[in-house]
C-alpha positions as CSV (number, residue, x, y, z in Angstrom):
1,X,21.2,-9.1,-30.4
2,X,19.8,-9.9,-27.0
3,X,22.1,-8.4,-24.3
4,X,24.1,-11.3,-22.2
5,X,26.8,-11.8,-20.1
6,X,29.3,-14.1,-19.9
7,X,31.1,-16.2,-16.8
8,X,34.4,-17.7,-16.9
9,X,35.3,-20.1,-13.9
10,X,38.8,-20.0,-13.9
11,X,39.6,-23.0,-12.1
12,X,38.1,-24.9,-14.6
13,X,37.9,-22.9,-17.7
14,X,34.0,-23.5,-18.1
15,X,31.7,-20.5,-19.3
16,X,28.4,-20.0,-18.9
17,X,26.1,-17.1,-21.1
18,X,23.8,-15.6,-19.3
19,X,21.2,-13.0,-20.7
20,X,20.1,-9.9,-18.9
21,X,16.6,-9.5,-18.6
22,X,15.0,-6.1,-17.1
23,X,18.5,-5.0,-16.1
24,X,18.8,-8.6,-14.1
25,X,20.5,-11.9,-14.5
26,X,19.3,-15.0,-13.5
27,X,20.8,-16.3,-10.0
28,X,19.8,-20.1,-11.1
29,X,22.2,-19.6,-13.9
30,X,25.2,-18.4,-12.5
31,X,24.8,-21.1,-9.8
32,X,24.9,-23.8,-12.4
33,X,28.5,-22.7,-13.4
34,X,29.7,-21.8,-9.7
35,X,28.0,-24.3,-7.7
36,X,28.4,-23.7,-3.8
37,X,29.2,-20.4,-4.9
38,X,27.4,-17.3,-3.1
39,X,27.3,-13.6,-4.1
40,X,28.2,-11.9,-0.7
41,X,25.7,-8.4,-0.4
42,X,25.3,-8.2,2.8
43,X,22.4,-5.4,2.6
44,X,21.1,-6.6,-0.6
45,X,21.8,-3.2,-1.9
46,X,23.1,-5.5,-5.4
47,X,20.3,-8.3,-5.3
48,X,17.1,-8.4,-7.2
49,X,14.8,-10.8,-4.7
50,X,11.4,-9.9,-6.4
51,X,10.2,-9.1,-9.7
52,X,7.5,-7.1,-8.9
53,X,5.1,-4.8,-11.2
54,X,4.2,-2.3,-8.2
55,X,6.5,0.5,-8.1
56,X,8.8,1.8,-10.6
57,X,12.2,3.5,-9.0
58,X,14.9,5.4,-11.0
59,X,17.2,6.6,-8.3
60,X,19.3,8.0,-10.9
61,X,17.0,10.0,-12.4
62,X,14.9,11.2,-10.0
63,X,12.0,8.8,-10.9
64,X,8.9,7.6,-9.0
65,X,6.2,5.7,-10.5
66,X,3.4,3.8,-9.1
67,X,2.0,0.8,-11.7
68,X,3.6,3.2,-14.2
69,X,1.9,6.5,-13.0
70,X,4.4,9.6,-12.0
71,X,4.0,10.1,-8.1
72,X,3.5,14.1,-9.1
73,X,0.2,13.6,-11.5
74,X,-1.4,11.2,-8.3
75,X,-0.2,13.4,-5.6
76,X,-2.1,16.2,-7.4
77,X,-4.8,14.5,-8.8
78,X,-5.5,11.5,-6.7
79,X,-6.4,10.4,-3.0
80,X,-4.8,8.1,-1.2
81,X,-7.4,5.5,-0.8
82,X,-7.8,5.8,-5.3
83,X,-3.9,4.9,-4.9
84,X,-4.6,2.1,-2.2
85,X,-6.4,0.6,-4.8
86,X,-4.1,1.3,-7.7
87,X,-1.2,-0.4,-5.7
88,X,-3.2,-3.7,-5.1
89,X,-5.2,-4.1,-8.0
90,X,-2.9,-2.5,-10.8
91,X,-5.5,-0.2,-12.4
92,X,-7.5,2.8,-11.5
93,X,-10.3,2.5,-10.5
94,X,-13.9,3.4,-12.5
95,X,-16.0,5.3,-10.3
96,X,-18.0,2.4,-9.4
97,X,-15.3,0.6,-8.2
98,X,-13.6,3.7,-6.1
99,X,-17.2,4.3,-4.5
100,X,-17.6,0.7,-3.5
101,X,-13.8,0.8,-2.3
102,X,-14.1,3.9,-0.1
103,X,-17.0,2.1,1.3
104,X,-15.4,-1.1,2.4
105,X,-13.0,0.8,3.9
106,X,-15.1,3.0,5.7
107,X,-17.1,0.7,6.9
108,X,-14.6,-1.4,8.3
109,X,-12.7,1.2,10.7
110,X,-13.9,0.4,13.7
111,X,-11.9,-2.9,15.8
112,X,-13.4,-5.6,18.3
113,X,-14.6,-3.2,21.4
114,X,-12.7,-6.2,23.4
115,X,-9.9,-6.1,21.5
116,X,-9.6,-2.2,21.5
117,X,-10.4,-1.8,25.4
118,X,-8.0,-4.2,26.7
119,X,-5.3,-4.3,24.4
120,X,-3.3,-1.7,25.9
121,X,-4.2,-2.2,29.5
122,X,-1.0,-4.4,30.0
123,X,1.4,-1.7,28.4
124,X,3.4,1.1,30.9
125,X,1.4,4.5,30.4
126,X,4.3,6.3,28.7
127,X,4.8,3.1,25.6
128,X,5.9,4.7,22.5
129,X,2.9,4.4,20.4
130,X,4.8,2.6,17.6
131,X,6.0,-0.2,19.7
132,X,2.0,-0.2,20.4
133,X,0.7,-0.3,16.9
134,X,2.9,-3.1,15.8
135,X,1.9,-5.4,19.0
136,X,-1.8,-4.6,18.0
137,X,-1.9,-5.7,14.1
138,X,-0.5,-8.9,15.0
139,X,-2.9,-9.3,17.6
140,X,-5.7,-8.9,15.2
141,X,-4.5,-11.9,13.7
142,X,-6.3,-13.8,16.3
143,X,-9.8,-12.0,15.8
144,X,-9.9,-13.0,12.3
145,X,-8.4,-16.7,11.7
146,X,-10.4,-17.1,8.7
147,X,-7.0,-14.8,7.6
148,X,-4.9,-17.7,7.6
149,X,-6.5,-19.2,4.2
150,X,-4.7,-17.1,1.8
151,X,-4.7,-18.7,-1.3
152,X,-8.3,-17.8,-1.3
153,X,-8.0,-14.6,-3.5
154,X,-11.5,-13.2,-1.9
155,X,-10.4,-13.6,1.4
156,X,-7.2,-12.1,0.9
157,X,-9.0,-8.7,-0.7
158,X,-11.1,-8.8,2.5
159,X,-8.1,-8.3,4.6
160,X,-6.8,-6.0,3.0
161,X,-9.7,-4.3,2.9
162,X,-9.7,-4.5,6.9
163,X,-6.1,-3.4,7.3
164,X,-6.0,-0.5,5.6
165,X,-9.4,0.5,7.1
166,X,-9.0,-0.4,11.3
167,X,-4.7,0.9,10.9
168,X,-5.2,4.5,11.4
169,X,-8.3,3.3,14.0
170,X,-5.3,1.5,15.8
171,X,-2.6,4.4,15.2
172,X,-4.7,6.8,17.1
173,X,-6.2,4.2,20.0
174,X,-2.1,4.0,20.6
175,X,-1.1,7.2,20.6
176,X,-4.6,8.6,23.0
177,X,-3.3,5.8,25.4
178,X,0.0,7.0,25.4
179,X,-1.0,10.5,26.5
180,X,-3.8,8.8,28.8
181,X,-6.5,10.2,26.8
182,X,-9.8,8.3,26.0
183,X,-10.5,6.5,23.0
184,X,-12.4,8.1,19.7
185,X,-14.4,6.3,17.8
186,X,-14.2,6.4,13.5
187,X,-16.4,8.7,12.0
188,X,-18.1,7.0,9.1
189,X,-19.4,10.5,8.0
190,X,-15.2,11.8,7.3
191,X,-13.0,10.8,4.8
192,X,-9.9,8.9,5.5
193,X,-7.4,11.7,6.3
194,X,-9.9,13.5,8.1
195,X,-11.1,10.4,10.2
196,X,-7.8,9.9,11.6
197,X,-7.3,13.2,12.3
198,X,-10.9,13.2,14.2
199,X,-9.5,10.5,16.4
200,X,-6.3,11.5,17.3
201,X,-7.5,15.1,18.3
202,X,-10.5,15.4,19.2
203,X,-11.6,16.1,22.7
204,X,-15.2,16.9,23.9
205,X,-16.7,18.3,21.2
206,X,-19.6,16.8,19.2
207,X,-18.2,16.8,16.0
208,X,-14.6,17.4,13.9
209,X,-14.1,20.2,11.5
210,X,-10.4,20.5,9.6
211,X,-10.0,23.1,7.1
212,X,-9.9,20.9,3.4
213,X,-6.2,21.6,3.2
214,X,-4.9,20.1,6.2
215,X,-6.6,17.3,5.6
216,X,-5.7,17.1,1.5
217,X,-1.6,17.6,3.2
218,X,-2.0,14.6,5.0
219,X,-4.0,12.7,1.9
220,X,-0.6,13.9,0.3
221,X,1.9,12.2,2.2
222,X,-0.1,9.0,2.5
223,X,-0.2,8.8,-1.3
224,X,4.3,9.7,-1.3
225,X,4.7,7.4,1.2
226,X,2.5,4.6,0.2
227,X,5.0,2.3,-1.4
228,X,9.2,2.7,-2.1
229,X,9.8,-0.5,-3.8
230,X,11.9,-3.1,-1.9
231,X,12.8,-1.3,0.9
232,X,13.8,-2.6,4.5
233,X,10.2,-3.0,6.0
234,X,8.6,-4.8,2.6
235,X,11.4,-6.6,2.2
236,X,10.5,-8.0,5.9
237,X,6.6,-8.1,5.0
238,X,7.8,-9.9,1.7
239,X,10.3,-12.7,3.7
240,X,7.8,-12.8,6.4
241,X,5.3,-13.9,4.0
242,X,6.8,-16.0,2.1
243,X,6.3,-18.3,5.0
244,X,2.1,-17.8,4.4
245,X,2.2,-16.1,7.4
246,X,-1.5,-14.0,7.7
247,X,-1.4,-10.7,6.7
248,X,-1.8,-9.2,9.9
249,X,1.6,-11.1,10.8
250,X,3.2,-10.1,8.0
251,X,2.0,-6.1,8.5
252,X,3.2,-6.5,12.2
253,X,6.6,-7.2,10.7
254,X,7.0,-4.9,8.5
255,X,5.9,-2.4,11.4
256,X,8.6,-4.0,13.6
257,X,11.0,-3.1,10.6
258,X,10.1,0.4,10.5
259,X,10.1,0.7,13.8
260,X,13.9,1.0,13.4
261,X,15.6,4.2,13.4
262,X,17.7,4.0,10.5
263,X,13.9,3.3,8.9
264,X,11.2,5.2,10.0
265,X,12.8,8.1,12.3
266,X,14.3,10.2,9.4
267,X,11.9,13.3,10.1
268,X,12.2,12.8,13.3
269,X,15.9,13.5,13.2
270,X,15.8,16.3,10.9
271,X,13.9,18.3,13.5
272,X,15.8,17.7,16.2
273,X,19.3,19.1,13.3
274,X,16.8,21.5,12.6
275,X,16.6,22.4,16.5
276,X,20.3,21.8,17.6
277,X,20.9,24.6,14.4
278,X,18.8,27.1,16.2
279,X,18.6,29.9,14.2
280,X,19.7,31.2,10.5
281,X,22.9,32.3,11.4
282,X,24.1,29.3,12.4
283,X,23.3,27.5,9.1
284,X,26.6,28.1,7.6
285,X,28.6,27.0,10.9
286,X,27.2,24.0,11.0
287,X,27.3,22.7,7.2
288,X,31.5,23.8,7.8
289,X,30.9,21.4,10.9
290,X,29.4,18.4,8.6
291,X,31.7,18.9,5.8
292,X,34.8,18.4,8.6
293,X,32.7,14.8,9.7
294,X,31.9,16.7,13.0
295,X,27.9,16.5,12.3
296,X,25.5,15.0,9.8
297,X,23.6,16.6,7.5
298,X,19.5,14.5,7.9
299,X,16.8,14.8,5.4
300,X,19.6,14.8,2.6
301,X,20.6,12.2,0.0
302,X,18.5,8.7,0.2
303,X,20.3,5.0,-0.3
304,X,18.3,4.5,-3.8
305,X,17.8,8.5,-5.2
306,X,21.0,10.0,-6.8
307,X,19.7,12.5,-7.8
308,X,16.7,15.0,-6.4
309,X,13.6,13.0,-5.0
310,X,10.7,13.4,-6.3
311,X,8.8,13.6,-3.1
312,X,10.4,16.1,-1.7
313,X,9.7,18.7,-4.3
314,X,5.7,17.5,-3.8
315,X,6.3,17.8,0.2
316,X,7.8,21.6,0.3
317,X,4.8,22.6,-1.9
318,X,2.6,21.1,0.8
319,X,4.7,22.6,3.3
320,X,3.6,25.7,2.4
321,X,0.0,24.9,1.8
322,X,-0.2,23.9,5.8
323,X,1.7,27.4,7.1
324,X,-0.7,29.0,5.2
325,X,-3.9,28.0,7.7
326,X,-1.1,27.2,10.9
327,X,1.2,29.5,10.7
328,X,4.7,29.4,9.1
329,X,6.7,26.7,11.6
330,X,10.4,29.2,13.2
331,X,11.7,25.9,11.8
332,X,11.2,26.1,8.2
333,X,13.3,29.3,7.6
334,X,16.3,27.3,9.1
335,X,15.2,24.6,6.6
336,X,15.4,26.8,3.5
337,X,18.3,28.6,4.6
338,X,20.1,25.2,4.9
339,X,18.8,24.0,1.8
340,X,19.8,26.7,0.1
341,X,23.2,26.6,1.7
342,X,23.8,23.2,1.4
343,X,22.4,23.2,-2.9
344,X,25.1,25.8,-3.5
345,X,28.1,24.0,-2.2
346,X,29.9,21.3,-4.3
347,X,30.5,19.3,-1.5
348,X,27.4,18.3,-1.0
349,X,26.1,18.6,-5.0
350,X,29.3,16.2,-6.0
351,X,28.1,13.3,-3.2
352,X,24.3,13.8,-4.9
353,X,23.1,15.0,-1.5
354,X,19.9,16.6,-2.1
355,X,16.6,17.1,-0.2
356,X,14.8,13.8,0.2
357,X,11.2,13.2,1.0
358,X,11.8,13.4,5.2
359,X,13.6,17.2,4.7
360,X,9.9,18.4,4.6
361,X,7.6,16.0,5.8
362,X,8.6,16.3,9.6
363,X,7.7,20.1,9.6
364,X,4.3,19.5,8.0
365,X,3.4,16.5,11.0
366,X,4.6,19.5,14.0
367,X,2.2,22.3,12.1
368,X,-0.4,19.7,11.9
369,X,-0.3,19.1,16.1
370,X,1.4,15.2,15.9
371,X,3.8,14.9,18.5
372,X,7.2,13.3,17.4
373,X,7.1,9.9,18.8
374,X,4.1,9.8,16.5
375,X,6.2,9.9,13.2
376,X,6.8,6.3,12.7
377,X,2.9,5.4,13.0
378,X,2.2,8.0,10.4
379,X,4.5,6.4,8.0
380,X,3.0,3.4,8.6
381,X,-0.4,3.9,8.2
382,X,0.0,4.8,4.5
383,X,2.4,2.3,3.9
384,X,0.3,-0.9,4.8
385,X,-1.1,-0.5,1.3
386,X,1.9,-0.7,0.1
387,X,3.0,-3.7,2.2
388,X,0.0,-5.5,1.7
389,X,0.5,-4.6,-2.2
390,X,3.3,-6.6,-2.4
391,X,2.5,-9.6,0.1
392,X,-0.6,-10.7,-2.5
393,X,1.4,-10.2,-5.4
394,X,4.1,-11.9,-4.0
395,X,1.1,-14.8,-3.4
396,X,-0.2,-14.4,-6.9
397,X,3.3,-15.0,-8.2
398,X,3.5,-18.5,-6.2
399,X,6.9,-17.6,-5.0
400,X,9.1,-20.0,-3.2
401,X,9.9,-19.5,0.8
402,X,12.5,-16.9,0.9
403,X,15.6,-18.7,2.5
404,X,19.4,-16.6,1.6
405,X,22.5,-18.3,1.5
406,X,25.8,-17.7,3.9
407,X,29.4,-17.6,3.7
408,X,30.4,-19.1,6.7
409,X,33.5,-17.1,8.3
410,X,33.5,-19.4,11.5
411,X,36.1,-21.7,12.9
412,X,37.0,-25.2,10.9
413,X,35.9,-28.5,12.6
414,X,37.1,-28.7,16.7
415,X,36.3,-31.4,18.8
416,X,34.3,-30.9,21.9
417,X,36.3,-30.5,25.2
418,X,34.8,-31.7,28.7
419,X,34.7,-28.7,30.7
420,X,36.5,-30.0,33.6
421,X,40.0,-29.9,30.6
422,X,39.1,-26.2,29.4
């Protein structure tokens, strides 16, 4: 027997069935019972807006999958730019499809020398390099207007293709201009990970050499943080473009989104807890702090995960790969200890508070030489696949404008009253 539900309206006494499909109900059906009738979710933390074949997410059970492959077999078998492809096409790729792939990507790195000279030239010295990035991908909008004819499904690959190639060119030309240092060029000659480290460090020196895993670390978290499913910044990138706005609108949104701390500055917070903590012996002071609401305990628990998340188990691995060729972070002992600490108390294990993917990740970005302010750009860069992922499925799907309903809570009709009588 298919599994329904059923709706009573009791000021009338008229029910509706409704069945429950993939763990959802139709909205169109309960509004033809309850006309002018809204369900009130505020966050959208209890509405489905997409059906989307992307990204699989059991918070309850720990679950990560991308087009039905477990996060831990591609973060140890795959690259990110194998998973870029995954996300937006739905299959892995055959070799000759991943070769061709790498090379429209890599070939494509480089921006408009007119657009990447004198974009930033208007912008105080000291901008925060995120705030940079986001003004820049919408910019690029105008360089490519050919963008704008999106239900062309071969122009819409090609800017992808762009996107995810010239992003990390634009990540590091923002954060060099924010430490008034010149711009690098993208070497065609390095992979991905290694590219964009080449241009944010680099200095004088002819060429770029990174030991294979530092640069496999990074691949890493670009692969965990490629895509999360309907979270705040693709839910902007998927209202945004809705509209059939261009893509490089619609990636300049969801950066905007991100951009926000409750977002995109996780790490960045859990380093500065990590900091205010000071030292192991203070670990146990401060978790008596938290549990008594006078502190906050960052990097733990996650709005969707209610149990452990996966990432973060892939993360602390990595964590440790990266101390081996940097040097073990004074940080990280305070991290374990706190983990530790915080794993063995039922306060924190009956509220499902566990490590989640940002516990780790900020520690590995300080060992690698990225500056804080830099952490949002890094999430970003990975996550455009994931953005642009959903946007052309969204597209492929034909999917209506997205436009929510209210409930109004303002005041009842008033006539107007000539200011001369107020």
């Amino acid at each position: 027997m298919p599994e329904s539900i059923t709706i009573t309206d009791n000021r009338t006494g008229e029910t509706i069935e409704v069945p429950i499909v993939d763990g959802a109900i139709d909205g169109a059906a309960w509004s033809k019972l309850l006309k002018g009738v809204w369900f009130y979710d505020p966050s959208f933390s209890t509405t489905a807006a997409a059906e989307s074949a992307i990204t699989e997410l059991d918070g309850e059970n720990g679950i990560l999958r991308y087009r039905g492959y477990p996060i831990e077999q591609l973060a140890e078998h795959s690259t990110y730019l194998e998973v870029a492809y995954l996300l937006i096409f739905g299959e892995l790729p055959l070799p000759a499809e991943l070769a061709a792939w790498t090379h429209e990507i890599t070939t494509h790195t480089y921006v408009h020398d007119n657009f990447r000279r004198k974009l930033f030239d208007p912008y105080h010295y000291d901008a925060h390099p995120m705030g940079l990035l986001t003004s820049s991908v919408a910019g690029m909008s105008t360089f490519y207007p050919d963008a704008k004819n999106i239900d062309d499904a071969g122009v819409r690959t090609e800017q992808m293709v762009r996107l995810i190639a010239k992003i990390p060119t634009l990540a590091a030309a923002a954060y060099r201009f924010s430490v008034g240092m010149p711009y690098v060029f993208p070497d065609n000659d390095l992979d991905y990970a290694t590219n964009f480290l080449a241009m944010m460090f680099k200095v004088a020196e002819p060429g770029f050499e990174c030991p294979p895993a530092l640069s496999k670390a990074l691949d890493v978290l670009f692969i965990l943080h490629a895509d999360h499913e309907q979270n705040c910044s693709t839910t902007a990138a998927r209202v945004v473009g809705s509209s059939h706005a261009d893509p490089y609108s619609t990636v300049a949104a969801a950066c905007a989104a991100l951009y926000g701390p409750r977002h995109g500055g996780a790490n960045e917070a859990v380093l500065r807890m990590l900091d205010e903590i000071g030292s192991i012996d203070n670990v146990e002071p401060f978790v008596d702090a938290v549990k008594e609401g006078k502190g906050r305990l960052m990097g733990f628990g996650h709005r969707v995960y209610k149990n452990f998340d996966p990432r973060a188990t892939i993360i602390k691995k990595a964590a440790y790969d990266v101390f081996e060729h940097t040097g073990k972070n004074p940080l990280l002992d305070i991290a374990l200890t706190l983990e530790e600490v915080a794993l063995a108390d039922d306060y924190f294990v009956s509220r499902k508070l566990y490590p989640n993917v940002d516990f780790y990740s900020g520690l590995i970005y300080e060992a690698l030489g990225f500056p804080t302010n830099i952490f949002t750009v890094l999430f970003a860069i990975p996550r455009t696949a994931g953005w642009l992922s959903h946007w052309n499925e969204m597209l492929e799907q034909g999917s209506r404008i997205a436009r929510p309903r209210q409930v109004y809570a303002g005041p009842a009709v008033r006539d107007y009253v000539p200011i001369s009588q107020r």
